[in-house]
N, C-alpha and C positions, 0 to 999 in steps of 0.2 A: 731550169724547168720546174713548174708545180703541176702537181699531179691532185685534181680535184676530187673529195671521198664524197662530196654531197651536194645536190642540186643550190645554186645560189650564187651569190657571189658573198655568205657569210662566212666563208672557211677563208678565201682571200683576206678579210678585214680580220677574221681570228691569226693569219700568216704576218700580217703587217705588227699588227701591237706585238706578237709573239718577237718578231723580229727585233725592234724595236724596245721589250724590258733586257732581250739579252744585249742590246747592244749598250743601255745603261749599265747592266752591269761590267759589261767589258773595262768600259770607260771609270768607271770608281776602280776596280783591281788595278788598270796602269797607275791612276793616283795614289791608291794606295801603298804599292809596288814600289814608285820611284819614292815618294814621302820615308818608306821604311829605309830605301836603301841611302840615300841622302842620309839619314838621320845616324846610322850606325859608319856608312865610308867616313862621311866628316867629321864625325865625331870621332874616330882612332885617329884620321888621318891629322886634326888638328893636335888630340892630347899625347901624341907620340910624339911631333915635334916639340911643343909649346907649354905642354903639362910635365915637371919635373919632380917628382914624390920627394925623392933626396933632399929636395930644396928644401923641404918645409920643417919646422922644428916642432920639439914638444913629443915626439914619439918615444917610444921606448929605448933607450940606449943600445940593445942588445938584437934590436931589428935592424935592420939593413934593409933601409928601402931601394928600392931599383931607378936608376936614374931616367925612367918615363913610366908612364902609364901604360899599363895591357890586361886585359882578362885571360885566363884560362881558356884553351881552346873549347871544357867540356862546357862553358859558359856561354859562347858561340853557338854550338851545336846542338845546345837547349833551346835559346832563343828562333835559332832557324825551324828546331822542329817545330813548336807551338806554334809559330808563324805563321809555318804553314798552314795547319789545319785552320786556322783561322782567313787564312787567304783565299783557300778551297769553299768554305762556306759561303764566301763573294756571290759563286755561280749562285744560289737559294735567295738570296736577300732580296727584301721588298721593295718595288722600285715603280713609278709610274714612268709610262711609256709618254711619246712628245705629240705629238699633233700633226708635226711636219716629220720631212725626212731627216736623221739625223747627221750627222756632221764630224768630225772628229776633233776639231779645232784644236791641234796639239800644243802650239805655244800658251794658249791656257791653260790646256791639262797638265804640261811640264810646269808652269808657272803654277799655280794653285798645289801642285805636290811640293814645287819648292818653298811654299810657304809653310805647309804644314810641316816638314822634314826640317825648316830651318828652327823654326819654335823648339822643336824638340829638342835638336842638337844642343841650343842656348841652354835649354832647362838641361841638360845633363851636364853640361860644361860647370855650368853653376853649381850644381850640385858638388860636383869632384871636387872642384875649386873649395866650397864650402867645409869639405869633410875634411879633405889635407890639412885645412888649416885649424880645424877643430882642435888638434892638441896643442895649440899654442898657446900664451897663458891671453886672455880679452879678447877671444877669438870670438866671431860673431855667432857660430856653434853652439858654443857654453852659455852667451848673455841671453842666449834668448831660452836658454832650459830644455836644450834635446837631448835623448838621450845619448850616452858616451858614445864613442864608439872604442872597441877594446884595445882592436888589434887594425893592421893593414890586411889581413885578412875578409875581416869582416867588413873593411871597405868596399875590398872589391865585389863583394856578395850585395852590399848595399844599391854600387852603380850596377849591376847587372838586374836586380830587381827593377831600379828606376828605368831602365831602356825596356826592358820587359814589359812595364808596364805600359810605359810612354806608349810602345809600339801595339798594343793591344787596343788601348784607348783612341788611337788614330784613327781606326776602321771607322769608326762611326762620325769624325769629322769628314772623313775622306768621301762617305757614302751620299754626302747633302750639300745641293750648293746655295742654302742657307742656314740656320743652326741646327744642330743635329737631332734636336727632337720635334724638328718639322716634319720629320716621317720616323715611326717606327721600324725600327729593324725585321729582317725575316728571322724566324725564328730559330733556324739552323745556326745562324750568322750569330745571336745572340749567345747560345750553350755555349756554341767556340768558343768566343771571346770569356764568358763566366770561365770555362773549363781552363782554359789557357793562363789567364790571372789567377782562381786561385790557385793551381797547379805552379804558379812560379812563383806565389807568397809561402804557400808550403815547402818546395823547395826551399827559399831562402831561409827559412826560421827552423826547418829539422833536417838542414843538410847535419851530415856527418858528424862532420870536423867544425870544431869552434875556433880554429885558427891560432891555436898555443903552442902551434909545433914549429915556430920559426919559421915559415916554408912560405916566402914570399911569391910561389906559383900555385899553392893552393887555396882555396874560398874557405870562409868561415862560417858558420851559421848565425844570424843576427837576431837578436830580439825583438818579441811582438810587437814592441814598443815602437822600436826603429822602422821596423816594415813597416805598423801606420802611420807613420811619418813620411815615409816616402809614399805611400797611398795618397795624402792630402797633398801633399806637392805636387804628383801628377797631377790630380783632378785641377786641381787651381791652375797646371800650365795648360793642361787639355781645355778648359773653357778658354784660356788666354786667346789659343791656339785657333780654337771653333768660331772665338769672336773676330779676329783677322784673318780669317778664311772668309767671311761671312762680310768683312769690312773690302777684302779684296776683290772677291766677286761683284759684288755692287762696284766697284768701281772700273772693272771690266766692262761689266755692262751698258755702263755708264758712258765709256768708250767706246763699244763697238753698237750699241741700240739693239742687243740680242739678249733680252732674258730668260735664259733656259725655263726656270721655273713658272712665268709664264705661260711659256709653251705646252706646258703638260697638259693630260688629258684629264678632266676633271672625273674621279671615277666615285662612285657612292660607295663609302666604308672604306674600308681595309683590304690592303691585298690580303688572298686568300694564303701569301706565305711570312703576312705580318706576323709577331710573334703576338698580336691582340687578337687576330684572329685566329689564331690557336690556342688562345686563354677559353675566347667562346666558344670553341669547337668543344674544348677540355670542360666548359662548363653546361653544354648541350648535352656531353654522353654522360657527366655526372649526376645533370639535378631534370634530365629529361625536358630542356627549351625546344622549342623548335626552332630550327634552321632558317635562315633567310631565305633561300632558294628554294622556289618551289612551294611554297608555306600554304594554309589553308586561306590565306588573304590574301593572295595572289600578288603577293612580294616576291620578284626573282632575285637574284643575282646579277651583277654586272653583266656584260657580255663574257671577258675577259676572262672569270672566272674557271683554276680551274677543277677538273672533278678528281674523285679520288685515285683514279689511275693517270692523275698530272694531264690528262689530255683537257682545253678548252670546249666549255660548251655554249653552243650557239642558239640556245633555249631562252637567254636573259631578254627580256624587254629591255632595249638599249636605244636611247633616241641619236644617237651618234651614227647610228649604222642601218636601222630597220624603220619602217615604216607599218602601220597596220592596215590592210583590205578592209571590204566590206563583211566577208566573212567570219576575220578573226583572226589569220591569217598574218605568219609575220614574213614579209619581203623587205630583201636589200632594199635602201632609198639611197637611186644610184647618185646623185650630189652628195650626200654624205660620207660616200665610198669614193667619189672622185675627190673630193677635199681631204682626206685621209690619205690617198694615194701620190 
């Protein structure tokens, strides 16, 4: 049942788009969801069988590497935290609504998170692979000038930063189903993600322990050096990543004659939880601009838009939805409200 607060049928068409940004966001959280869990299950569950430290030479005589791969469980329970809060900012992010009714279409959902979650797992396999063999002597490590790495300690501080980040970096392939700076993020969604990276770059570079204590269950703290290194590695598997997400989707679409992004509702500016339209917000109460809404030039707001107590107002001149009288006078223009419905 809806229960109507105001003459019209403009709270029904603010009920539909309403409906309809949270159901984009629903749909990015499962992608991102499954993306992260694919990336971290497959990735243990591959380098526990298949990845053997012991195997590789050049290490210390006096370390004893362990005959598989594993992190620290507090290594785990880092990553889950940060995660999270980054998961939770999903609900806030900036998202345009469809046009039609939307859909759930899960064998894509699942398939476009498998892509994303497959890329990452490659790029962190690679990576191990890479570091184990760093201390051999013409290891591809050394030829190309990175820096050391010390200890098996500070490897595993190393792969915990890269999934760290990998998994941060995701949100924003996961949020667009063409490349990720075809829409601006919302603005919540963005701190998380800043907060979360550098909070795990700091972790890694003034954890504790430098990893000299023997102690092949403990992490070691890495060099500024090495964190940017693993920074440029992500980003370069992240665009990998963004561009066969971006290569896959089109080719879905390709297949079924449905392109989401097509479908969207063409809206003027930014959503009002883009993190741009919180730059202008931030640069209206600094240097005193005026507002698009409501302005002395008789510029509104979308429909869509909402106000400061998050409620939508139905004030905007919107040719999607209203129609003007002779008066001046703004009513429902019910074809447009039945095409919408």
């Amino acid at each position: 049942d809806i229960v109507l607060t105001d003459e019209g049928l403009g709270v029904l068409v603010d009920a539909i788009i309403i409906a309809r940004r949270i159901f984009q966001r629903m749909k990015n959280y499962v992608i991102y969801r499954v993306s992260c869990t694919i990336q971290l299950l497959l990735f243990f569950f591959i380098t526990v069988l298949c990845i053997h430290p012991d195997a590789y030479s050049g290490w210390d005589d006096d370390e004893e590497l362990p005959p598989s791969f594993k992190l620290p469980v507090i290594a785990l329970v880092i990553i889950t935290i940060l995660n999270d809060g980054t998961i939770i900012s999903i609900a806030y992010d900036a998202v345009r609504p469809s046009r039609g009714p939307e859909k759930w279409r899960l064998p894509q959902v699942f398939a476009i998170a498998s892509v994303l979650g497959g890329v990452a797992t490659i790029s962190s396999i690679l990576l191990l692979v890479l570091m184990l063999d760093s201390q051999s002597e013409g290891s591809a490590w050394s030829a190309m000038g990175l820096p050391k790495i010390e200890n098996y300690s500070q490897l595993m501080m190393a792969v915990y930063l890269k999934i760290s980040i990998s998994d941060f970096l995701t949100v924003f392939a996961a949020r667009t189903r063409s490349n990720f700076l075809s829409r601006a993020p919302g603005t919540l969604l963005f701190f998380a993600a800043l907060v979360a990276t550098v909070a795990s770059t700091l972790i890694a570079v003034y954890w504790p322990s430098d990893g000299s204590e023997k102690d092949n269950e403990a992490m070691g703290a890495i060099s500024g050096a090495l964190a940017f290194v693993i920074w440029i590695y992500d980003i370069v598997f992240f665009l990998l990543q963004d561009a066969l997400k971006v290569g896959f989707i089109q080719a879905i679409n390709a297949y079924t004659g449905v392109n989401e992004d097509e479908n969207k509702m063409d809206e003027d500016g930014e959503p009002p939880e883009s993190i741009f339209s919180f730059i202008e917000r931030l640069k209206g109460k600094m240097f005193g601009t005026v507002g698009r809404r409501g302005d002395s030039k008789g510029h509104f707001a979308p429909l869509d838009t909402e106000d400061d107590e998050g409620r939508l107002s139905d004030g905007g001149i919107d040719d999607r939805a209203f129609i003007q009288d002779g008066r001046g006078s703004l009513n429902a223009n019910p074809s447009k409200v039945a095409r919408m419905v």
